[in-house]
C-alpha positions in Angstrom: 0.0 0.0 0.0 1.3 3.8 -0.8 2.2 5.7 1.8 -0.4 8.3 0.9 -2.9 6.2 0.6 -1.8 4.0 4.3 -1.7 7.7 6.2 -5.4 8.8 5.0 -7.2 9.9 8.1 -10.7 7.6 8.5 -12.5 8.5 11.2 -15.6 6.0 12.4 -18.3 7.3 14.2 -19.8 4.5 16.5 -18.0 1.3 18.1 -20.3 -1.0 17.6 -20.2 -4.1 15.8 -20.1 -2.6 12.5 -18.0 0.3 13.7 -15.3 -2.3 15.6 -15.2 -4.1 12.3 -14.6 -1.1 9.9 -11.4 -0.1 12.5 -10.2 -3.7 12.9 -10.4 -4.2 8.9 -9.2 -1.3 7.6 -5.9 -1.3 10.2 -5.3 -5.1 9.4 -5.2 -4.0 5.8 -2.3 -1.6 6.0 -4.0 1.5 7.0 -2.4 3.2 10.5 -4.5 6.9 10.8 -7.9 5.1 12.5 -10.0 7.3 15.1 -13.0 5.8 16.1 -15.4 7.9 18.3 -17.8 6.3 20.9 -20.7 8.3 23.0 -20.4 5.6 25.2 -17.6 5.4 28.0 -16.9 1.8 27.3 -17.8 -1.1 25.8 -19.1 -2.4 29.1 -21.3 -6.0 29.3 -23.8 -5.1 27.3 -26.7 -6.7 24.9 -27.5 -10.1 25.1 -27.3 -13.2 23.3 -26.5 -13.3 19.4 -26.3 -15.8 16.7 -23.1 -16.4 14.5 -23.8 -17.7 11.6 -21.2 -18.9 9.1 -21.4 -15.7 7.0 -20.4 -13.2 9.8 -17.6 -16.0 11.3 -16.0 -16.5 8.2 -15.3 -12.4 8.3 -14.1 -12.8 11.7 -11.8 -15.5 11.2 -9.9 -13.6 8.3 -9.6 -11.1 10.8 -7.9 -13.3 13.7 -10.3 -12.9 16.2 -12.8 -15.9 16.0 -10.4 -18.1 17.5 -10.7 -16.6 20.6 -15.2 -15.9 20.3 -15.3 -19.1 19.0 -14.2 -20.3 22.8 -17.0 -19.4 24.7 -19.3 -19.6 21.6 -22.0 -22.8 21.7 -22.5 -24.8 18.8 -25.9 -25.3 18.0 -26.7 -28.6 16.2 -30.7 -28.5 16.1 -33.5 -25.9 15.8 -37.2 -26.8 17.4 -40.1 -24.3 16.0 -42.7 -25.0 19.0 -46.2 -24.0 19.4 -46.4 -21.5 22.1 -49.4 -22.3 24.0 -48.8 -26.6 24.0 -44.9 -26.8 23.6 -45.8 -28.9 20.4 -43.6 -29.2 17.8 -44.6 -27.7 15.1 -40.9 -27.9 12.9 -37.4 -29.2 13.3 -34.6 -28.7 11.8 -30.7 -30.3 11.7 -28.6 -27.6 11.4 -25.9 -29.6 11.7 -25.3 -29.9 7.9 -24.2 -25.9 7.8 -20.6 -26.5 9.1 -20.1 -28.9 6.2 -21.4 -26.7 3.7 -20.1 -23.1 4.4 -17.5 -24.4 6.5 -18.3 -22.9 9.9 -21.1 -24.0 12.6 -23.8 -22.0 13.6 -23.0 -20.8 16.7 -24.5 -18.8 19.6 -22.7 -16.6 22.0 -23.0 -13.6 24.2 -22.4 -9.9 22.6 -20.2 -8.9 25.1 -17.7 -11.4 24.1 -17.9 -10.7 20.2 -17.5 -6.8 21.0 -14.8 -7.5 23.3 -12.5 -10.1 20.9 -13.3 -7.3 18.2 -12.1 -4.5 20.5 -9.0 -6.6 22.0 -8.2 -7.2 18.1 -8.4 -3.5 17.3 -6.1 -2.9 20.4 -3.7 -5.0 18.7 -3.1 -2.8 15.7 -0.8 0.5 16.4 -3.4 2.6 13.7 -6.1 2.8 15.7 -7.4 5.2 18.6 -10.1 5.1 20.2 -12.4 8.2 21.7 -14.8 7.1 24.4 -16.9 9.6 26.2 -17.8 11.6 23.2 -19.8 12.5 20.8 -20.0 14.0 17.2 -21.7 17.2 16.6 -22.4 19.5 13.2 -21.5 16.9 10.7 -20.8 18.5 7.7 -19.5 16.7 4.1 -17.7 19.0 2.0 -14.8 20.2 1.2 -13.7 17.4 3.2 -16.1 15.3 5.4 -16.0 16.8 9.1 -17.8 16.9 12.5 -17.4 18.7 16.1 -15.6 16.1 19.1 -17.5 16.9 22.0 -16.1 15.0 25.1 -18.6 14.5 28.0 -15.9 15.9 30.6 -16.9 19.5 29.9 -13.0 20.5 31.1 -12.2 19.2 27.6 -12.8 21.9 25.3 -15.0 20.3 22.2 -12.5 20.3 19.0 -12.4 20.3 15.3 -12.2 17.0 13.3 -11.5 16.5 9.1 -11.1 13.1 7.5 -10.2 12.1 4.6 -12.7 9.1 5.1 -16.0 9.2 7.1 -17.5 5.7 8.2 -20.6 6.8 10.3 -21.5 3.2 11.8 -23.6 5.2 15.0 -26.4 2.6 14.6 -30.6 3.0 14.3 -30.1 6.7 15.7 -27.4 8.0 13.7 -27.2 12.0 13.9 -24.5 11.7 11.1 -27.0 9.6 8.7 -29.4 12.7 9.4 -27.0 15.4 8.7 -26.5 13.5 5.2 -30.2 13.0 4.5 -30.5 16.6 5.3 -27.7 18.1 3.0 -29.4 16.0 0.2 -32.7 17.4 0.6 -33.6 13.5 1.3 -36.9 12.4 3.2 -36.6 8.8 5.0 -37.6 8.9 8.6 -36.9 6.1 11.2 -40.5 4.2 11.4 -42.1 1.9 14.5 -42.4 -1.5 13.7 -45.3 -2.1 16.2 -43.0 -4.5 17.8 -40.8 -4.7 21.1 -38.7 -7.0 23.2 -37.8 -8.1 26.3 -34.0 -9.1 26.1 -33.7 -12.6 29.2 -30.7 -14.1 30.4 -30.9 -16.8 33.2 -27.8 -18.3 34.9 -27.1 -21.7 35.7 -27.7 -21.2 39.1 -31.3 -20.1 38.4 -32.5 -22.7 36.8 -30.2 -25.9 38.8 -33.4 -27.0 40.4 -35.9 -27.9 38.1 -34.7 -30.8 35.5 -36.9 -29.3 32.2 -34.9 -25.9 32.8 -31.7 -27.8 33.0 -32.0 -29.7 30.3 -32.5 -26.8 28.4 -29.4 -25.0 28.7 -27.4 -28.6 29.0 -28.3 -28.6 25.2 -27.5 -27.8 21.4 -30.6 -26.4 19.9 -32.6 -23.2 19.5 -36.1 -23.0 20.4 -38.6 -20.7 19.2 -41.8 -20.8 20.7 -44.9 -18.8 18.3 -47.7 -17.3 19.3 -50.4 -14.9 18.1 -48.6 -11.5 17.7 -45.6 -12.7 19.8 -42.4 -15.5 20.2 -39.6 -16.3 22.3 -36.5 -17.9 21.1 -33.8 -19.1 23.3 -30.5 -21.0 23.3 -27.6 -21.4 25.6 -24.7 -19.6 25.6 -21.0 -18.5 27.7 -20.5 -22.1 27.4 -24.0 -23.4 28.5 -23.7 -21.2 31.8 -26.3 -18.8 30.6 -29.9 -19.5 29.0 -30.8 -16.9 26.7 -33.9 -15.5 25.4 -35.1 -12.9 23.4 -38.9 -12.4 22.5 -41.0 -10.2 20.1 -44.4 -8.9 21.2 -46.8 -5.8 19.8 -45.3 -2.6 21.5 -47.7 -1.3 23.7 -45.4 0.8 26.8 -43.6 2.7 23.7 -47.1 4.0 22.2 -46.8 7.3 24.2 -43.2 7.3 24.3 -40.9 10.1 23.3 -39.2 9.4 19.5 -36.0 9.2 21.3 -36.8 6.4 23.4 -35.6 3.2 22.6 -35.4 1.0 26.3 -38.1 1.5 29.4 -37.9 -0.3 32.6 -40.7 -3.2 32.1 -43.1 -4.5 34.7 -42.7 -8.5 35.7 -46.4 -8.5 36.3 -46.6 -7.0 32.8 -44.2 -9.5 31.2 -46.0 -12.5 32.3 -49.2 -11.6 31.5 -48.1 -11.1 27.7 -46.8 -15.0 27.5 -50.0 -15.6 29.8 -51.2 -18.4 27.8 -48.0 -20.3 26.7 -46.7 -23.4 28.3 -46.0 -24.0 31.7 -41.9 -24.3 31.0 -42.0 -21.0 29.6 -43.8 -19.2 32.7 -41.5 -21.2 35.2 -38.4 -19.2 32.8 -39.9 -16.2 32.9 -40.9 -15.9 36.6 -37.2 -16.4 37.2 -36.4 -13.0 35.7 -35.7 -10.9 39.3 -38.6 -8.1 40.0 -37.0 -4.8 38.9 -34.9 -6.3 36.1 -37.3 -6.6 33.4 -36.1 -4.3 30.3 -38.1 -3.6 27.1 -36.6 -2.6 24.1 -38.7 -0.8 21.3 -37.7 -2.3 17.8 -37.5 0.3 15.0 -37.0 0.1 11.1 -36.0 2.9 8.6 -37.0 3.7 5.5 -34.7 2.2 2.8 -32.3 5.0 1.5 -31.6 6.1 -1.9 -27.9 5.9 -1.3 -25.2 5.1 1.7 -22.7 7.2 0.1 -21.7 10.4 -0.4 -18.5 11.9 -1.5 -16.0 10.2 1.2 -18.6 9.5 3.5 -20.7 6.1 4.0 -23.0 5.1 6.0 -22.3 1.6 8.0 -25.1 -1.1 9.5 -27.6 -0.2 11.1 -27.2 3.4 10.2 -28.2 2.7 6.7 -30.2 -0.3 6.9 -31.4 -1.6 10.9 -33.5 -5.1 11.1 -36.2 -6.9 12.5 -34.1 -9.6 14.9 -36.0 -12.7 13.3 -33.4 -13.5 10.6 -30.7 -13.1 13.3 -28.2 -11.0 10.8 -28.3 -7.7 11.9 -24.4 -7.7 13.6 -23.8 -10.1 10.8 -24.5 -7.5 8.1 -22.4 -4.9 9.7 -19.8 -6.8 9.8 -20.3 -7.4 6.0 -20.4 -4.0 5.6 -17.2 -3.3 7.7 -15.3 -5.9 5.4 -16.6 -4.7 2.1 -15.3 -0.8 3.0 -11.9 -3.1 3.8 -11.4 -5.0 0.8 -12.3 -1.9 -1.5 -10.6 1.3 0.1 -7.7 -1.3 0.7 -7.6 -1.4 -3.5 -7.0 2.1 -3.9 -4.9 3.1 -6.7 -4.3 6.5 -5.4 -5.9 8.9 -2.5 -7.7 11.4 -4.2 -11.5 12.4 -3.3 -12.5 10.7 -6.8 -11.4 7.3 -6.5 -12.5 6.9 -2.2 -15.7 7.6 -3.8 -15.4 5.3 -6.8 -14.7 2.5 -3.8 -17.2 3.2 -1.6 -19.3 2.9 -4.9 -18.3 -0.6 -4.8 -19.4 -1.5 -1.5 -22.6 0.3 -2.0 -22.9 -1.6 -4.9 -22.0 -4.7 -3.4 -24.1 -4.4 0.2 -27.2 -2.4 -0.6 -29.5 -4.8 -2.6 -29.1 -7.8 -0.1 -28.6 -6.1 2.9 -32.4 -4.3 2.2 -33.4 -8.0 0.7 -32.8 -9.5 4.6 -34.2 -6.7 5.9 -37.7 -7.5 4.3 -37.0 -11.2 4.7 -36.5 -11.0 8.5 -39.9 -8.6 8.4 -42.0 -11.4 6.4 -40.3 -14.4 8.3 -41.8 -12.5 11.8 -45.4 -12.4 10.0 -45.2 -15.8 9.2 -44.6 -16.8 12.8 -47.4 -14.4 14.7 -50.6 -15.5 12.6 -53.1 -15.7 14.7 -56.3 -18.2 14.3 -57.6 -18.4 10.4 -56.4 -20.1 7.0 -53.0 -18.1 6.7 -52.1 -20.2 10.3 -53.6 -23.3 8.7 -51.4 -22.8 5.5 -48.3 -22.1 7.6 -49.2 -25.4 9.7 -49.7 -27.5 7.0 -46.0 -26.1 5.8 -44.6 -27.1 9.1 -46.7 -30.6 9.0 -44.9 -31.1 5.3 -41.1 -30.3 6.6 -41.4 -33.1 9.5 -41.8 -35.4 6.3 -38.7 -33.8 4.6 -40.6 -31.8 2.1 -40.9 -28.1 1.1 -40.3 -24.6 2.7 -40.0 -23.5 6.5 -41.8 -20.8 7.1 -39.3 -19.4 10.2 -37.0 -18.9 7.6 -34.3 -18.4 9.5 -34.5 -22.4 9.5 -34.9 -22.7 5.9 -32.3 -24.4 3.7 -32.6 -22.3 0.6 -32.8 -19.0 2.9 -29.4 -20.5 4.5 -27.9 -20.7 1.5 -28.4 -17.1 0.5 -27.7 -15.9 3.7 -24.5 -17.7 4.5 -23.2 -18.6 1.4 -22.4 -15.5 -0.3 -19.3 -14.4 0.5 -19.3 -10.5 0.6 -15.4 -9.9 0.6 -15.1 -12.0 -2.4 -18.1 -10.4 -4.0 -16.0 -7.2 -3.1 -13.0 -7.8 -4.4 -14.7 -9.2 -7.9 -16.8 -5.7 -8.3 -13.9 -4.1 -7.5 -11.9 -5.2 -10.4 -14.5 -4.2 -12.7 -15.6 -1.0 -11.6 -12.3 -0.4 -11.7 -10.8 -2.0 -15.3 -8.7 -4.5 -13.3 -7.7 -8.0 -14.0 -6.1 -8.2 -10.9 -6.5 -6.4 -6.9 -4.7 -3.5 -6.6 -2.0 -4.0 -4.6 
């Protein structure tokens, strides 16, 4: 790589998954000028559980840090679609074809632990720095992209920044993905998806005494339990010391809420009288959860974008394109992002304004179709699983009935075969590279 184009200045707004992965691909290919600004004041031991599936590990194994997620990381060898209200099965799927197909398991873990192996990975590299504690004000695009640093320890005077390269990977709420839609006289509004979840883990310890419980998080498969309007899925993780589970139910306590307002405190009382009518093994899990730590979290969409890039500037995971959970990709397709913008801005032939656009082109080009595509997919497979009574259900049933017998669609399709293969198959920094050369009249990388 030239000099020039190693010493570029790329600042990232957002250290999140996407945001972690821009930093940690970019410095791993040659690049040593990385700031990475974070509103937060660290990473901390947050989210939940989240699925890996091979399309996101494969990215992270190029990038020498699955070894170390894949530790803690559960391999999950079955799926069980469940009826709600009976605990029948409705589905089941062996997932344990996908390691020999895209060459990595589908595996569960906690997010902590991906953020952190992400972040210990980025603390390797010498060309990135991080800024915790603060935040990025009056983003502005031309000549050069550029934004205010304002720490939160008001004794530190707010400064100037000017990249060369601005990754804004600041998530659902991005200010800087504003600021853009704005200077382009562009309309696309975050919108409510009607839906919300409570976010569950339970700890060995909590659940030692009753043998159903146990069994549960002593085990390889993901359940999803579907009911009218609402599911749970759950699956062990931190090495089967922790049962997760994440559910999706209509958002009622955000109705009145303010835009801004993404979490509330939830009621227990509340919580259990949502899942009221499903099986007894799911009430005896949820009436575990500890009075006064219930938390809700409103689930939002955006309207899809007419473009993630402009000049120098693009727009990174959710910033540019947030999802439903049900497909389980949304940290996988920022971290498809993150390794796009590293394969094509690691190509450049020279640093000028034209050609970092003529890149980030690329990874538009390559990212925005099927990113939008799972986007809509996660929506319809989340209508597919809360039918209530009436033939759409009876259709959907029927489907299920058919798979036990080996034949035709899943409707969860996050367990369907053909969905899988999509989903996990494509490899997105090999699809980079390939448009790349194109767009670019090459017959081979540049170097």
């Amino acid at each position: 790589m030239q000099k020039d184009i190693q010493n570029l200045k790329i600042c990232i707004i957002g250290a999140g998954m996407g945001g972690l992965t821009c930093a940690l691909a970019l410095a791993r290919a040659g690049f040593s000028n990385i700031d990475v600004y974070e509103m937060a004041s660290n990473l901390g031991f947050v989210g939940a559980g989240i699925q890996m599936a091979p399309n996101m590990t494969r990215i992270l194994d190029r990038l020498g840090v699955w070894e170390d997620i894949a530790k803690e990381a559960v391999v999950l060898n079955e799926t069980s679609i469940r009826e709600g209200a009976t605990d029948n099965e409705l589905g089941h799927v062996d997932l344990k074809y996908i390691r020999e197909t895209y060459g990595y398991p589908h595996t569960v873990g906690h997010r902590s632990t991906l953020a952190g192996e992400l972040y210990n990975g980025c603390q390797r590299e010498k060309g990135i720095t991080f800024h915790f504690s603060t935040t990025c004000e009056n983003v502005a695009f031309s000549p050069k992209p550029s934004f205010m640093a304002v720490p939160r320890d008001k004794t530190v005077p707010p400064s100037p920044v000017e990249a060369d390269i601005l990754l804004c990977a600041d998530g659902v709420k991005s200010s800087a993905r504003v600021a853009l839609l704005n200077k382009l006289g562009v309309t696309a509004h975050v919108k409510d998806t009607g839906q919300a979840a409570y976010r569950i883990m339970l700890t060995r310890e909590q659940m030692q005494d009753d043998p159903e419980l146990l069994a549960l998080i002593d085990g390889d498969k993901v359940i999803r339990w579907i009911g009218e309007k609402r599911h749970i899925i759950a699956y062990p993780v931190a090495k089967q010391n922790i049962y997760n589970l994440s559910t999706t139910q209509p958002d009622v306590n955000f109705a009145a809420a303010p835009t801004a307002t993404y979490t509330t405190k939830g009621s227990k009382k509340a919580m259990l009288a949502v899942y009221g009518d499903f099986c007894p093994m799911v009430h005896r899990m949820l009436d575990l959860v500890p009075e006064g730590q219930v938390c809700e979290w409103k689930l939002r969409g955006h309207a899809p974008l007419p473009m993630w890039v402009h000049g120098t500037t693009a727009l990174v995971g959710d910033a540019c394109h947030p999802t439903l959970p049900h497909l389980a990709q949304g940290a996988a397709q920022a971290i498809e992002d993150a390794a796009a913008i590293g394969v094509v801005l690691s190509r450049l032939p020279d640093p000028s304004p034209e050609s970092i656009n003529k890149a980030l082109k690329v990874y538009e080009a390559v990212r925005k179709e099927r990113a939008e595509t799972l986007v809509e997919l996660a929506a319809a497979s989340g209508r597919a699983m809360h039918l209530g009574e009436g033939e759409a259900k009876k259709e959907r049933d029927r489907q299920f009935a058919a798979l036990k017998s080996g034949k035709g669609p899943v409707p969860d399709k996050w367990a369907d075969a053909d969905v899988q293969k999509v989903v996990y198959g494509f490899d997105c920094m090999k699809a980079a590279e390939e448009t790349f050369e194109k767009s670019f009249g090459l017959s081979n990388g540049a170097s």
